[in-house]
C-alpha positions in Angstrom: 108.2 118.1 111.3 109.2 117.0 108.1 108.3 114.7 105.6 109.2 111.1 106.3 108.1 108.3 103.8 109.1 105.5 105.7 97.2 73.8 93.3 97.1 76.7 90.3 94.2 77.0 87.8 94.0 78.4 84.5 91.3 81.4 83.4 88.5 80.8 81.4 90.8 82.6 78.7 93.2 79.7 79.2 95.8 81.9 80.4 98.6 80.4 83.6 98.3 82.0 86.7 100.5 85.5 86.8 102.7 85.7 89.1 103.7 89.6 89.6 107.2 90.7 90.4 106.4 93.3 93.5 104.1 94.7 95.8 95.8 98.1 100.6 91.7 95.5 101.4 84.4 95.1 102.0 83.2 91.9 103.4 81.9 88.7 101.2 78.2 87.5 101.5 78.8 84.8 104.5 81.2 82.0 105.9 81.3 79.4 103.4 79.7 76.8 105.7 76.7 78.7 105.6 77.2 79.6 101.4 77.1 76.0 101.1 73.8 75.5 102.2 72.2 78.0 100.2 71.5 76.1 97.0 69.2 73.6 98.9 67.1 75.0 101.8 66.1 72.0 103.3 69.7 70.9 103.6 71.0 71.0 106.6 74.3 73.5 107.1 77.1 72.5 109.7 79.4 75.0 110.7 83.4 75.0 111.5 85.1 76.3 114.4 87.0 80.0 113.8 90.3 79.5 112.8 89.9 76.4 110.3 90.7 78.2 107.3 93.9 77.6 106.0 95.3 79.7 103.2 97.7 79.1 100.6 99.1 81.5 98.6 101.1 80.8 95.3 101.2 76.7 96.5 102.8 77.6 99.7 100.7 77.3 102.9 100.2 80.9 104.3 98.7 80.4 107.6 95.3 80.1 109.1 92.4 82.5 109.1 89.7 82.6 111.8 87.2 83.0 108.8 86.4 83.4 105.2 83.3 84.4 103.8 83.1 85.4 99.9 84.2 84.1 96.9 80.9 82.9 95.3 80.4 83.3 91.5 77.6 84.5 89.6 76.7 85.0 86.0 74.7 88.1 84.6 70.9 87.6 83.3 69.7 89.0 79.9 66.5 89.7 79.0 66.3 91.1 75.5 62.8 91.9 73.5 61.6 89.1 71.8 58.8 88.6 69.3 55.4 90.5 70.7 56.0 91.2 74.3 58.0 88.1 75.3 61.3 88.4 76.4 64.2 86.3 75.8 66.9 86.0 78.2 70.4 84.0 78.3 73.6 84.7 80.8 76.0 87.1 80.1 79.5 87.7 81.8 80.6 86.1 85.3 81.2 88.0 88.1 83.1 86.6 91.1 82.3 88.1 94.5 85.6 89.2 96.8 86.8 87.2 99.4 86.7 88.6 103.4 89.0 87.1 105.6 89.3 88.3 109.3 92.3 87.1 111.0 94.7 87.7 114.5 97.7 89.5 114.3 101.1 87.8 113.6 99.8 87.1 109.7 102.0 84.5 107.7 104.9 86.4 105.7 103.6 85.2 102.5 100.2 87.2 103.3 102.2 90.1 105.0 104.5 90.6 102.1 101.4 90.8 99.7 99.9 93.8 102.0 103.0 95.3 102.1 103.7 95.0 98.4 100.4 96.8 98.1 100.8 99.7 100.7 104.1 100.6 99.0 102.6 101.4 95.5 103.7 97.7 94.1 100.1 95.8 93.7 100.7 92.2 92.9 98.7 89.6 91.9 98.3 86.4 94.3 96.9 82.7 93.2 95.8 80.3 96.1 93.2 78.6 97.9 91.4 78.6 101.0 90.5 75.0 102.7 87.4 74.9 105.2 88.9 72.3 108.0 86.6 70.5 110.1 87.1 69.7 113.8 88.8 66.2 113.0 91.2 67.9 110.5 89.3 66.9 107.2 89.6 69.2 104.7 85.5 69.6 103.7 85.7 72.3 100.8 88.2 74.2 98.6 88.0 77.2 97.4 90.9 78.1 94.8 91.1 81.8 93.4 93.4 83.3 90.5 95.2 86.6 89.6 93.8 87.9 93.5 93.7 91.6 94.1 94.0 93.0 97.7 91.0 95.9 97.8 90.5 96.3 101.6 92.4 95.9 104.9 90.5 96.7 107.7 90.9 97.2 111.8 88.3 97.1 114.4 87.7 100.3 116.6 89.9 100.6 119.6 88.6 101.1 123.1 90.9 101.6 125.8 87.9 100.5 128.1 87.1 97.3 126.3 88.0 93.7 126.3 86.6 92.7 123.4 88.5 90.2 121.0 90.3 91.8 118.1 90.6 91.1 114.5 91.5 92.5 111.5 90.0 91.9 107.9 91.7 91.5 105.1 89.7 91.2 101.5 91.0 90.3 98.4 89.5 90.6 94.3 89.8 87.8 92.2 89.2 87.2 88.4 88.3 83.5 88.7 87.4 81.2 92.1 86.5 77.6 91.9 85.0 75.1 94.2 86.6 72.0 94.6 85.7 68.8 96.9 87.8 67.9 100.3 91.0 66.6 100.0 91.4 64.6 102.9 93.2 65.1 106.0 94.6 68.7 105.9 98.4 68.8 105.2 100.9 69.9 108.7 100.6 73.5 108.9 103.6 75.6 109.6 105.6 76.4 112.9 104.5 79.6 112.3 100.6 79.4 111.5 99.3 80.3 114.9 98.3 84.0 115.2 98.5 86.1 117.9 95.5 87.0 120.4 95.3 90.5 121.2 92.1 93.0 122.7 90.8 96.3 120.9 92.3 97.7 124.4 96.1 97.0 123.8 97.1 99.9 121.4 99.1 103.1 122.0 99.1 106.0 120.0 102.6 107.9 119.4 102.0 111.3 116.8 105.2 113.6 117.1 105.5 115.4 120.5 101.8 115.4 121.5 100.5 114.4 124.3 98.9 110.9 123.4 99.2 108.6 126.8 95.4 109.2 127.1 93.9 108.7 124.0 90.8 106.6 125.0 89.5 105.3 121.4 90.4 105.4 117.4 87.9 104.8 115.2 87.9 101.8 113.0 89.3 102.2 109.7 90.2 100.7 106.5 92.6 100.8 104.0 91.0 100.5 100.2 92.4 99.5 96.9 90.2 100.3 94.1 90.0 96.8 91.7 88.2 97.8 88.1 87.2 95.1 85.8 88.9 95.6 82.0 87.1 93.4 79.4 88.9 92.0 77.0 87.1 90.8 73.8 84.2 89.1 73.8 84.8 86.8 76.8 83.1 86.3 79.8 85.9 86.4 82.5 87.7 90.1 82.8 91.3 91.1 83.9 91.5 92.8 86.9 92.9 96.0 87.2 94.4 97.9 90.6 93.8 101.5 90.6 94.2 104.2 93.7 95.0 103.4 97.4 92.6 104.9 99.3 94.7 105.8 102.9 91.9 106.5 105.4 91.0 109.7 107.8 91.5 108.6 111.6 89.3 109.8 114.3 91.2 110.0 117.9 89.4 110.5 121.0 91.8 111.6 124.2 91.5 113.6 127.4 90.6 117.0 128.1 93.7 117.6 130.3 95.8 117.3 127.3 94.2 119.5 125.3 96.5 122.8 125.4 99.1 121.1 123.1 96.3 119.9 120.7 95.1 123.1 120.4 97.9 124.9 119.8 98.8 122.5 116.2 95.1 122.9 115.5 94.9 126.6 115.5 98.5 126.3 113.7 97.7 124.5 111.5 94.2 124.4 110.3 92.8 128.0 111.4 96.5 130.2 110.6 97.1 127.7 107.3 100.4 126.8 108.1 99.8 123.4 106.8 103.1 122.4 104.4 104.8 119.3 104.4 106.9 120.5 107.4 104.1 121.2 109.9 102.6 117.8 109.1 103.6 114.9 112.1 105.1 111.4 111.9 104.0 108.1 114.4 102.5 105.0 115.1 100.0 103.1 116.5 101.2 100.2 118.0 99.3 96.7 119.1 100.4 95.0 122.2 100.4 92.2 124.2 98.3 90.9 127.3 101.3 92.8 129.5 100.9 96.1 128.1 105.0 95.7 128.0 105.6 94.6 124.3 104.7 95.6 120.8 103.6 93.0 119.0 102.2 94.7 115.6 102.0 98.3 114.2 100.8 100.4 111.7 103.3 103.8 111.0 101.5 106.5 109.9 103.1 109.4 107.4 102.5 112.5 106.9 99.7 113.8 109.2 97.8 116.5 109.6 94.7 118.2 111.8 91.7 119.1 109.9 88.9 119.2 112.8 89.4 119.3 116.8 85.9 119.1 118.7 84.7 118.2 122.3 83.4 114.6 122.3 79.9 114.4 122.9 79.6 111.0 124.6 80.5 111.5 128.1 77.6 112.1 130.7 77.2 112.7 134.3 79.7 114.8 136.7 82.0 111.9 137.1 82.7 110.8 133.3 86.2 111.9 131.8 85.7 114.9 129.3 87.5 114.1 125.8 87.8 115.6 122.4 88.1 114.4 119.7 91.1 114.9 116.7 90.3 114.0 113.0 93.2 113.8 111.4 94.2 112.7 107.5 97.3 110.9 107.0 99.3 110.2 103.2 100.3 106.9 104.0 100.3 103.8 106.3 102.8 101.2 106.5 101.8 98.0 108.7 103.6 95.4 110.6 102.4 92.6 111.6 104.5 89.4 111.2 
């Protein structure tokens, strides 16, 4: 088949928030409930509920997030010789860890727009906060963040036999966070802030004309940005930089009984070579609801090809269903989600 290509802060430099023009996401160190206890042991730490973390996103409210870790900030130690063999040491620059969100599916358009802007080559640069919300609706902390990066968006492992909850994560690199006090009663969220539930069971996998009604499992996976720091002078913040979208391998585990066809492409295409942009497949994998019957999120995958076919070790005992397992590379994702 052919190819198809489907409230604002300032910086320490005393620079306004950047807004960008247009528009892919590794986890922070913790919920911030739990962050907040760490500068005094003996304190006591109360945690929230999942799903009391609402986002905003350029002063608009962007929907809510089951949780939030990340976002802490740090600055580097020094030690330089001294007189004799002491040792003098002062801080050098600040580093400000990533934030790692995980969230349902249906995400706020705001947020979807900014992965999308990302995935299509078109990085852009988001200012916002995130509020922790307590049971009552008091808003306990804020955590504002400027000039935001997307570096990772991740999906769990999907398991045709389980009925585990699902999430995704989605991580994002800033060049300046701040901690602020509650504000109060948390402002009316949107009509559209609640996300959809969905299991790591309710997928289906479409890749040109295989066979793929029986694909048991797909890995996890993530989509990366890379994020590099450029220094500027001699201050202590740094601009952040996008750099290559990393568009992951897949792993697919599916039946023995329809193996025939994904021989055949293998041998094709792997062992004979023929392995040009035409040989390479189109599809999806799409999320879907409690009913099986509708599609409520996908992720379209481009240009994709076979690179290893192998029987699947895991099955044991004469009544387990033999699989294999396809690793396949794809060029590019584009996700749905709204």
């Amino acid at each position: 088949m052919g190819r198809k290509d489907v409230g604002s802060v300032t910086s320490r430099r005393g620079l306004p928030v950047r807004i960008a023009g247009a528009a892919a996401l590794a986890l922070g160190a913790g919920v911030w409930a739990a962050r907040a206890g760490s500068a005094q042991a003996a304190a006591p730490v109360r945690s929230y509920a999942a799903g009391t973390f609402a986002l905003t996103l350029e002063g608009s409210a962007a929907g809510l997030l089951r949780s939030v870790g990340g976002g802490g900030a740090s600055a580097q130690v020094i030690a330089e010789k001294a007189a004799g063999s002491l040792v003098k040491k002062h801080l050098g620059s600040i580093e400000y860890e990533d934030f790692a969100a995980q969230s349902g599916l249906g995400l706020h358009k705001a947020l979807h727009a900014w992965i999308a802007e990302t995935l299509e080559g078109k990085p852009s640069r988001r200012s916002g906060s995130v509020e922790t919300i307590d049971t009552a609706g008091t808003v306990r902390s804020v955590r504002e963040f400027t000039n935001a990066l997307i570096s990772e968006i991740g999906f769990p492992a999907l398991d045709a036999s389980s009925k585990d909850p699902a999430s995704i994560t989605v991580k994002w690199t800033p060049e300046l966070t701040r901690t602020a006090k509650g504000r109060g009663k948390a402002s009316k969220l949107p009509a559209d802030a609640k996300q959809k539930q969905w299991l790591v069971s309710n997928f289906r996998l479409t890749l040109g004309d295989l066979p793929t009604d029986r694909v048991a499992k797909i890995d996890a996976f993530a989509i990366r940005q890379t994020v590099a720091a450029a220094a500027v002078g001699e201050i202590r913040d740094y601009q952040k930089e996008p750099g290559v979208i990393e568009i992951p391998n897949l792993r697919v585990a599916f039946a023995e009984v329809d193996l025939p066809a994904w021989q055949d492409w293998f041998e094709d295409f792997a062992i004979r070579g023929n392995s040009g942009d035409d040989r390479e497949l189109s599809g999806k994998i799409g999320f879907l609801n409690p009913s099986l019957a509708k599609e409520i999120g996908s992720i379209e995958l481009q240009n994709v090809g076979i690179y290893r076919l192998a029987p699947d070790p895991a099955p044991t005992g004469p009544t387990a269903v033999r699989r294999w397992v396809a690793e396949l590379y794809v060029e590019r994702m584009a996700i749905a989600l709204t």
